[in-house]
C-alpha positions as CSV (number, residue, x, y, z in Angstrom):
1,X,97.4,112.5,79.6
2,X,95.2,109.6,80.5
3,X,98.2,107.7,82.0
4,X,99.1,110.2,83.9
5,X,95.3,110.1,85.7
6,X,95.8,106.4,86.1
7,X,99.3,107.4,87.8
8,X,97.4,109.4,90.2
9,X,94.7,106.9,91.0
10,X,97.8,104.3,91.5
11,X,99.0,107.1,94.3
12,X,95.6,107.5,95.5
13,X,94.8,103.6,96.2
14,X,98.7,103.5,97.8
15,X,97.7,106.8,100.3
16,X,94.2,104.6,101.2
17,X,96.7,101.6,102.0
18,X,98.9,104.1,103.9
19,X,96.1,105.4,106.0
20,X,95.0,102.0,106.5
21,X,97.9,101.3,107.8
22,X,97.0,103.3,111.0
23,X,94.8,101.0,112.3
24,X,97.0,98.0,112.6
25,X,98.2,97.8,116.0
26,X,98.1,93.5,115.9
27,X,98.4,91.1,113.6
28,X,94.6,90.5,114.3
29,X,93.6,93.6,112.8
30,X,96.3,93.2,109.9
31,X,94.3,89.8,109.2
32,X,90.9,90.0,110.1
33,X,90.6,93.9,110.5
34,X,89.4,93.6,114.1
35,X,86.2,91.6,113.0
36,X,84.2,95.0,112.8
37,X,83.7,95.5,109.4
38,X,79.7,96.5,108.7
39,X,77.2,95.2,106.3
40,X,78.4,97.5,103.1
41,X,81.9,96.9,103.3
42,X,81.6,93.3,103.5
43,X,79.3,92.8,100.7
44,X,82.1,95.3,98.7
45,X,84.2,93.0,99.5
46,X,82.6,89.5,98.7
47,X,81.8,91.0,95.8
48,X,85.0,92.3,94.9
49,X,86.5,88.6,95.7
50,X,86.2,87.6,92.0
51,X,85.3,90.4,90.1
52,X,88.6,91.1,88.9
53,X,90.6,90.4,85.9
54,X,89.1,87.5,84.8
55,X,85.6,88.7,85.0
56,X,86.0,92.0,82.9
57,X,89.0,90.8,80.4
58,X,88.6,86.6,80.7
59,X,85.3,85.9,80.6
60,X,84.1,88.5,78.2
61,X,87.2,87.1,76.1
62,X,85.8,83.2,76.4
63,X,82.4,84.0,75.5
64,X,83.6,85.8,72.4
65,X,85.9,83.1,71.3
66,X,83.8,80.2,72.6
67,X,80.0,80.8,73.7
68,X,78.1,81.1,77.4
69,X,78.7,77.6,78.2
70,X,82.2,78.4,78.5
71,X,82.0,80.5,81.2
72,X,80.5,77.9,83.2
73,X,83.2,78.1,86.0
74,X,83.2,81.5,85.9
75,X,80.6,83.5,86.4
76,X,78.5,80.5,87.5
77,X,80.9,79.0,89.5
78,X,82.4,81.9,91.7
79,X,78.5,83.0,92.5
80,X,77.9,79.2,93.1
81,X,80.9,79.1,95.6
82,X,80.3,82.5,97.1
83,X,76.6,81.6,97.9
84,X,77.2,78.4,99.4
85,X,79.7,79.9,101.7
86,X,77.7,82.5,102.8
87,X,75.0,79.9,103.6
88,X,76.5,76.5,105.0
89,X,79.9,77.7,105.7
90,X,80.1,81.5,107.3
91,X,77.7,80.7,110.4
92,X,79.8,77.9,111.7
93,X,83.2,79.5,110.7
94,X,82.3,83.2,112.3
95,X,81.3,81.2,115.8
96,X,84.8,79.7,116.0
97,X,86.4,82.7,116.3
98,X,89.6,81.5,114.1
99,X,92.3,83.7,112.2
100,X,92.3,81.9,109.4
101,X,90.6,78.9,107.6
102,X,93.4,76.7,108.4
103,X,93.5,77.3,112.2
104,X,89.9,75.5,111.7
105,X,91.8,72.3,110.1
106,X,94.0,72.3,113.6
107,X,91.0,72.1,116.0
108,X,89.0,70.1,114.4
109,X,91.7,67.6,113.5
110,X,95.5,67.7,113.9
111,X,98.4,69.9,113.3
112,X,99.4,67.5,110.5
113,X,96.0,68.0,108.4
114,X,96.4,72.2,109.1
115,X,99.7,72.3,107.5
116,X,98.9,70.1,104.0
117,X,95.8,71.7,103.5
118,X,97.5,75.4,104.4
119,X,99.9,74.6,102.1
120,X,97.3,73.8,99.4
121,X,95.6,76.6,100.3
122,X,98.2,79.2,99.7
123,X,99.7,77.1,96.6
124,X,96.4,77.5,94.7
125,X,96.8,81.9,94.7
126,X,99.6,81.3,92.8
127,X,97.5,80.9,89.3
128,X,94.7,83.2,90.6
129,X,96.9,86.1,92.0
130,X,99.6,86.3,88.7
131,X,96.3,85.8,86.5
132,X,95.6,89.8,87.9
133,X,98.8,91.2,87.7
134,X,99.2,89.9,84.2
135,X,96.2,91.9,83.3
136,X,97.6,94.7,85.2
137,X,100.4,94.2,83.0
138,X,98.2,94.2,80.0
139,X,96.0,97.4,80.7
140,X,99.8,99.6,81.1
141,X,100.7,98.2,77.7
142,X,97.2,99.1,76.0
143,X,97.5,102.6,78.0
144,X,100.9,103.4,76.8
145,X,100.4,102.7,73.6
146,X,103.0,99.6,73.8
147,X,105.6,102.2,75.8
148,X,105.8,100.0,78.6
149,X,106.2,96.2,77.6
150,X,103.6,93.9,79.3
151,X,106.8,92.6,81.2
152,X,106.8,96.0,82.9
153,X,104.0,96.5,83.4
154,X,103.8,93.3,85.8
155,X,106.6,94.6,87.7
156,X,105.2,97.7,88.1
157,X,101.4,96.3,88.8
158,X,102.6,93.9,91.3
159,X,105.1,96.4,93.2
160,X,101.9,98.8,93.4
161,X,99.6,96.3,94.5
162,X,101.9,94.6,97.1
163,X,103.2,97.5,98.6
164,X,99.7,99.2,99.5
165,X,98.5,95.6,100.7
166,X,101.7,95.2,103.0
167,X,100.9,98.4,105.2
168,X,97.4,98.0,105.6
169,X,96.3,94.4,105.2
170,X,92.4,93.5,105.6
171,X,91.8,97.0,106.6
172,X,94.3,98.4,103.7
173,X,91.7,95.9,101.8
174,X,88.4,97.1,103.3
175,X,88.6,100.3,102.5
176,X,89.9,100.2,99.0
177,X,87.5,98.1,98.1
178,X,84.6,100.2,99.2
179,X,86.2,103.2,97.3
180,X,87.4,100.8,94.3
181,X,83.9,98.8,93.8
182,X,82.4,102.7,94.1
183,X,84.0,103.5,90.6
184,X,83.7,99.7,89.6
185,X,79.9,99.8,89.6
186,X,79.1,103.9,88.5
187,X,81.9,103.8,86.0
188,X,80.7,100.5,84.0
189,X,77.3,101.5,84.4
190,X,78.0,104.7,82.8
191,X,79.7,103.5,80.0
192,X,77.1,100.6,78.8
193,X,75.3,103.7,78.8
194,X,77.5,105.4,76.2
195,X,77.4,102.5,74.6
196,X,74.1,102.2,74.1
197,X,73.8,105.4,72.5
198,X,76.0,105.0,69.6
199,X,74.3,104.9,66.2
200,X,75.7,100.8,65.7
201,X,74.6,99.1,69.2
202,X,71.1,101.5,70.0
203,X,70.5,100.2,72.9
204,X,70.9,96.8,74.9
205,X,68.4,94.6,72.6
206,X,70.3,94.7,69.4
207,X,73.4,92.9,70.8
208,X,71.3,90.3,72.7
209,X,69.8,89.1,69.7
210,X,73.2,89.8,67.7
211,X,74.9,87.6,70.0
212,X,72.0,85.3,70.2
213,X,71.7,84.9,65.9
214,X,75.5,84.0,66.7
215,X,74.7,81.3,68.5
216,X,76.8,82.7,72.0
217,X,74.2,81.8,74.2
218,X,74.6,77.9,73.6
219,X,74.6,77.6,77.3
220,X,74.2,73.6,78.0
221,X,76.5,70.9,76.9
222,X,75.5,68.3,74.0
223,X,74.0,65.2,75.5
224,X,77.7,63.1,75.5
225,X,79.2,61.6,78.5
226,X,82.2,63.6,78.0
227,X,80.9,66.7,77.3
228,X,78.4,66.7,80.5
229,X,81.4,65.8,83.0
230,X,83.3,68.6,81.1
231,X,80.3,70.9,82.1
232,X,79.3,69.6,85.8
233,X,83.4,70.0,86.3
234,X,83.8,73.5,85.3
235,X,80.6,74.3,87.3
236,X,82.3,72.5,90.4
237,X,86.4,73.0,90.5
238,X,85.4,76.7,90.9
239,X,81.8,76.0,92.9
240,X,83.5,73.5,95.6
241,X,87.5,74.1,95.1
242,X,87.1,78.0,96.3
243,X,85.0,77.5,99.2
244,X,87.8,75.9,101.4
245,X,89.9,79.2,100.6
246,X,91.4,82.2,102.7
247,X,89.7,85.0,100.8
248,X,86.5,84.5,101.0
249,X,86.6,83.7,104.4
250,X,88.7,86.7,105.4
251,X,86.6,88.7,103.8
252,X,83.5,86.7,105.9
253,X,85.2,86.9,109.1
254,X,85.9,90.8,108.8
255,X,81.8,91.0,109.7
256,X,81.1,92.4,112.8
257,X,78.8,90.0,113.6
258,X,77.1,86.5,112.5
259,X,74.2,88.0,110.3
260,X,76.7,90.2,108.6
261,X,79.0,87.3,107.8
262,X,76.1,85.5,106.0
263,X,73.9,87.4,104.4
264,X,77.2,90.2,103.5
265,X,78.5,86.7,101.5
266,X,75.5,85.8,99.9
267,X,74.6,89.5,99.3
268,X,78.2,89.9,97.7
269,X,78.0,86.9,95.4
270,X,74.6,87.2,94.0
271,X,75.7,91.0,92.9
272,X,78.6,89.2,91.2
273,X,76.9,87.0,89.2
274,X,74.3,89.9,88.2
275,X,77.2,92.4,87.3
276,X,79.5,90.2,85.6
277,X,76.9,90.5,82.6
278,X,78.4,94.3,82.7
279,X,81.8,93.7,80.5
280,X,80.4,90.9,78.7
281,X,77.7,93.0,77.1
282,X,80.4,95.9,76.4
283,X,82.6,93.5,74.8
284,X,80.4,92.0,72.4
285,X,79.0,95.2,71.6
286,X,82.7,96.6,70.4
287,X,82.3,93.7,67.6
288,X,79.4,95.8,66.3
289,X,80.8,99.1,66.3
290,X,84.5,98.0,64.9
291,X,84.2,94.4,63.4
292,X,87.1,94.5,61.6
293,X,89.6,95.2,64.9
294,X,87.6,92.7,66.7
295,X,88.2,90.0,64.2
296,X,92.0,90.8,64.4
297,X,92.0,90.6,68.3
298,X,90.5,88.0,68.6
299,X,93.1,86.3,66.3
300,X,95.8,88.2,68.4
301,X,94.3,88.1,72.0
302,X,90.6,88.4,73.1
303,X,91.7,89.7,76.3
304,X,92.8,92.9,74.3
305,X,88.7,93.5,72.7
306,X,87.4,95.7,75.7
307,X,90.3,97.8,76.7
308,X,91.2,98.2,72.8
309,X,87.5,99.5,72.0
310,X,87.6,102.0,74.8
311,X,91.2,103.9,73.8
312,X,89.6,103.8,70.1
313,X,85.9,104.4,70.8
314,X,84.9,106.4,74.1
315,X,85.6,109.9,74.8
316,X,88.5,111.2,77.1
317,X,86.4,110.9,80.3
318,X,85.0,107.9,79.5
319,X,88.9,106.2,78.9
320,X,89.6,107.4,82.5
321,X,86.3,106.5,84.0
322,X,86.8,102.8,82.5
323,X,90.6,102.2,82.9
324,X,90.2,103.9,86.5
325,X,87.4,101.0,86.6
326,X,89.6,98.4,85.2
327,X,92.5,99.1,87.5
328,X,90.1,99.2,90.8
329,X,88.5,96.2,90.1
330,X,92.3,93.9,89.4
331,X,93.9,96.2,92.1
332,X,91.1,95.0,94.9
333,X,91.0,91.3,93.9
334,X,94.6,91.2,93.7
335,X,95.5,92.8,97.4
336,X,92.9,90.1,98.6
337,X,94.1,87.3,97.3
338,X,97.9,88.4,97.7
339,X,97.1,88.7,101.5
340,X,95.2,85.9,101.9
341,X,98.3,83.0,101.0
342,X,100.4,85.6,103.1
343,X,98.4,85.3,106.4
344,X,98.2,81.1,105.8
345,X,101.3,80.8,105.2
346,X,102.3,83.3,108.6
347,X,99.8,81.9,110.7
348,X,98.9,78.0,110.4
349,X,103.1,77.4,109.0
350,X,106.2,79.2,110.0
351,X,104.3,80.7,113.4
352,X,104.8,77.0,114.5
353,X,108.4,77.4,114.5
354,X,108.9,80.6,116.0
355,X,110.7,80.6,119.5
356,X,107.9,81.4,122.3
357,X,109.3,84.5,123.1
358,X,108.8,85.8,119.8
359,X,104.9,84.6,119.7
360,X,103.6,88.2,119.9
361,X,101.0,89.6,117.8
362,X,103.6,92.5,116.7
363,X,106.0,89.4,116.2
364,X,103.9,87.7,113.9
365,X,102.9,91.1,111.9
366,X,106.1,91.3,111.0
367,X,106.6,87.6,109.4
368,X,103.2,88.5,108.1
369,X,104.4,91.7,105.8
370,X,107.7,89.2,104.7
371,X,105.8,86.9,103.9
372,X,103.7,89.6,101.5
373,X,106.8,90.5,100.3
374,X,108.2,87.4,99.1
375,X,104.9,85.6,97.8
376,X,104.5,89.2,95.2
377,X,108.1,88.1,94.2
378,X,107.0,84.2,93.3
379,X,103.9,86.1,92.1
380,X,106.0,87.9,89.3
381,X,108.0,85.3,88.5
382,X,105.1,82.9,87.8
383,X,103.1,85.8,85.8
384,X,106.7,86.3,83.5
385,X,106.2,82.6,82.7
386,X,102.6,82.3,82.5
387,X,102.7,85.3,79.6
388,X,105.9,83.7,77.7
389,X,103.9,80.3,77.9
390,X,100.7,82.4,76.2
391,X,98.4,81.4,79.2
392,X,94.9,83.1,79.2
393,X,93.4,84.4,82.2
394,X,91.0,82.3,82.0
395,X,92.7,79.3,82.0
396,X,94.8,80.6,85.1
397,X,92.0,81.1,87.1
398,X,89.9,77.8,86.1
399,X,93.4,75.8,87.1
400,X,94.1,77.8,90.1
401,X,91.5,75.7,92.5
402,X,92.0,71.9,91.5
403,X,93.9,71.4,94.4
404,X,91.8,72.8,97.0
405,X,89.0,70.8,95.3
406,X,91.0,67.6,95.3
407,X,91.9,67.4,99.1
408,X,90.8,70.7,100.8
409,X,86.7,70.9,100.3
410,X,86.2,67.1,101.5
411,X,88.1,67.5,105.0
412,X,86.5,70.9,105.2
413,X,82.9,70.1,104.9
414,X,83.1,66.9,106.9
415,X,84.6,68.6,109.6
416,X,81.5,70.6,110.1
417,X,78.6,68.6,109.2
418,X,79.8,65.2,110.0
419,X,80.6,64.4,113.5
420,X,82.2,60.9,112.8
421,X,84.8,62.7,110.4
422,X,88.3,61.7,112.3
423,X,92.0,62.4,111.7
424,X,92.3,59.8,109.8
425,X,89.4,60.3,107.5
426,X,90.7,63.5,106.6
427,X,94.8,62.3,106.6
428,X,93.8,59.6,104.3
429,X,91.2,61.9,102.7
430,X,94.0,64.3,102.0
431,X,96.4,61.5,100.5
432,X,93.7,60.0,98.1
433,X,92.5,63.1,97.3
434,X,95.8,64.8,95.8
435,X,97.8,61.8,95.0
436,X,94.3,60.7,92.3
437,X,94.2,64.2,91.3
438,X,98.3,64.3,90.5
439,X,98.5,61.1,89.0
440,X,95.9,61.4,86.8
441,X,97.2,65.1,85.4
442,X,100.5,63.0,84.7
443,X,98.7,59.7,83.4
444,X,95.3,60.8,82.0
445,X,94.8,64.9,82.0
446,X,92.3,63.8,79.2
447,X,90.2,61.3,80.7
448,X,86.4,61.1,80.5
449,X,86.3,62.1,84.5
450,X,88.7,64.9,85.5
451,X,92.2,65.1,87.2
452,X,90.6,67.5,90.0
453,X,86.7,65.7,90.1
454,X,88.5,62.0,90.6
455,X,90.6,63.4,93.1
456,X,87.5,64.6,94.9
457,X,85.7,61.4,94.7
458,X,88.6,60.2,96.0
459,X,89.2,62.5,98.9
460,X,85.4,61.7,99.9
461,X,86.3,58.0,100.1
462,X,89.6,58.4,101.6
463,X,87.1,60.5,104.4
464,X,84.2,58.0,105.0
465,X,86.7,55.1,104.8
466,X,89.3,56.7,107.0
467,X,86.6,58.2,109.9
468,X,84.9,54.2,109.5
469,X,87.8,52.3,110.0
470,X,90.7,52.1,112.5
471,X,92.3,55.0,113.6
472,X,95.6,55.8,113.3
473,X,96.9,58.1,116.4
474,X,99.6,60.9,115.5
475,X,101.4,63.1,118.4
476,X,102.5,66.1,117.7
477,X,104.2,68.9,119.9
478,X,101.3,71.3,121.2
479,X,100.2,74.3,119.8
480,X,102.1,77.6,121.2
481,X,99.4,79.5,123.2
482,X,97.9,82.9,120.9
């Protein structure tokens, strides 16, 4: 019974993609959804940007394996990059009227810098996109009772989630989201209420000061080199390495005007970081009502404490309210971030090499919806490995922005707040940045400092020295007229 009401809400959130689907005319609208989106959508959107798997299966699962401080990069770092978007980034961004975040690596510097950093761009959803279909494929296995294998449930997760994002695009995203983050907030709500009324939580205090008596709040680092830069890392490859991405600002540039763009970001992430104390409260409070299956999950997998305590614990409503919940929140994170590699790769890569003839806007919706297509396929392919390797979500998401933070945040912020940055500050910004970051993951993935934090010291030297000193000049053909 209850999978067959999460078959129909599957249907449902396909039909909205469907519908959406009618007001793509251009590949404009399939990207950007006309820039008309108003202030509600776009904070539903900003916020649904990370609140996906991670936050209500990963992070719930690190603090009750680890403590607070472990969840440093995420919730604190997804706010942290969120906010600071919304507040340096969108104004500037929005006024250039671009597509997408790599059109603005073409005009401010070259065609050469606009392709490496778009291909870093759409290499770094790989981790973040299979990290929610591998939790889609998690929630089918819980659901069915171990029916469907979490193998299949991938496939069937990741064929739901690309086909509905391949009709409708930003719009197909818009307004799932708004109907998805609906039963998101309402539906968690409602059951930390439940919660709170059985007889072995009573209410929200109890499990703050259980957790607190367990020492889970340890929130700051011990006073060691190593374990500070550890800390001020996790804070930052998340903080810094997801601004310079294609989600967030899609999701920005979808405003229908500047104000909307930067308060609808800041709006968005503030709400994230507020509500992301949502699951991790349910979650620790399921090791008061049933210690004994917590204690063997989290042996087994942490991931599995929430959705296990619902099946066993919560009424029939309640099951479908929170898996319904659980599915819109992976579902709306996933379409976003599966479009957003889609459009980078379409628009700042192979629309280069398309004959002018073929430069239309219908043209490039088309390579568009392929591209869709075949990045769910690497998608599935990565998640199959990822689960045989035993990778948590966590871990897939905290790895999934080192290279953007390595050579993509240094060329990005320069670009807008430093006049003197050149194309050769950012080329050689680019080179130091990644080539640090990749030796020292082969060489040193231990070291005191970071792989990802020396590549961005790196990149920033590679920038000033670069912009400084003599300048390299690079030709390349011109860009074919939008």
């Amino acid at each position: 019974m209850l999978i067959g009401f999460v078959t129909l809400y599957l249907v449902l959130s396909i039909g909205i993609g469907v519908y959406a689907a009618t007001k793509v005319h251009s590949a404009a609208d399939y990207i950007t959804a006309g820039r008309s989106l108003p202030m509600i959508v776009v904070v539903a959107m900003v916020f649904a940007t990370w609140f996906g798997a991670e936050t209500v299966l990963g992070i719930p699962a690190t603090f009750l394996a680890e403590n607070l401080g472990a969840t440093i990069s995420d919730p604190f770092g997804a706010s942290l990059a969120l906010i600071l978007f919304g507040l340096f980034f969108a104004r500037p961004l929005y006024r250039m009227k671009l597509v997408t975040l790599g059109d603005f690596f073409r005009e401010r510097y070259n065609r050469p810098v606009e392709v490496v950093i778009s291909l870093a761009i759409a290499a770094s959803y790989l981790g973040w996109v299979s990290a929610q279909v591998v939790a889609l494929g998690l929630v089918f296995n819980v659901l069915s009772s171990g029916i469907i294998t979490q193998q299949e449930g991938i496939l069937i997760g990741a064929a739901v989630v690309a086909l509905y994002t391949l009709f409708g695009g930003m719009w197909s995203v818009a307004l799932t989201t708004l109907v998805q983050m609906t039963v998101i907030v309402v539906g968690l709500l409602w059951i930390a209420v439940l919660v709170g009324e059985m007889p072995e939580v009573n209410g929200i205090t109890p499990v703050v000061e259980h957790a607190a008596a367990a020492g889970k709040f340890a929130f700051w680092p011990p006073l060691e080199w190593a374990a500070i830069v550890t800390f001020v890392v996790g804070l930052l490859t998340m903080g810094l390495g997801s601004i310079p991405q294609q989600d967030v600002f899609q999701r920005s540039n979808s405003a229908k005007n500047e104000r909307i763009a930067v308060w609808g970001t800041v709006i968005g992430g503030t709400l994230y970081f507020l509500f992301a104390a949502v699951p991790i409260y349910l979650t620790y409070a399921a090791t008061l009502v049933d210690p004994a299956t917590t204690t063997t999950l989290l042996a087994q997998d942490a991931q599995l404490v929430l959705p296990t305590f619902v099946k066993d614990h919560m009424p029939f409503y309640a099951q479908i309210i929170f898996y319904g919940a659980l599915l819109s929140v992976i579902m709306s994170t996933a379409s976003g971030t599966l479009l957003a590699p889609a459009v980078t790769i379409s628009e700042n890569i192979i629309k280069e090499f398309l004959p002018h003839h073929r430069m239309s806007q219908k043209a490039l919706l088309h390579v568009t919806r392929g591209v869709v297509v075949a990045f769910a396929m690497l998608v599935v392919v990565y998640s199959l490995w990822s689960l045989d390797a035993e990778t948590s979500i966590h871990t897939m998401v905290a790895n999934a922005y080192k290279v953007t933070m390595a050579c993509a945040f240094v060329p990005l912020f320069a670009g807008i707040y430093w006049k003197r940055a050149t194309n050769t500050g950012a080329g050689l910004s680019i080179i130091l940045g990644f080539g640090v970051w990749i030796a020292m993951e082969f060489i040193a993935p231990d070291a005191a400092l970071p792989p990802q934090f020396a590549g961005l010291i790196a990149s920033a030297i590679g920038m000033v020295a670069g912009s400084l000193g003599p300048q390299v000049k690079l030709t390349a053909p011109p860009r074919a007229a939008r």
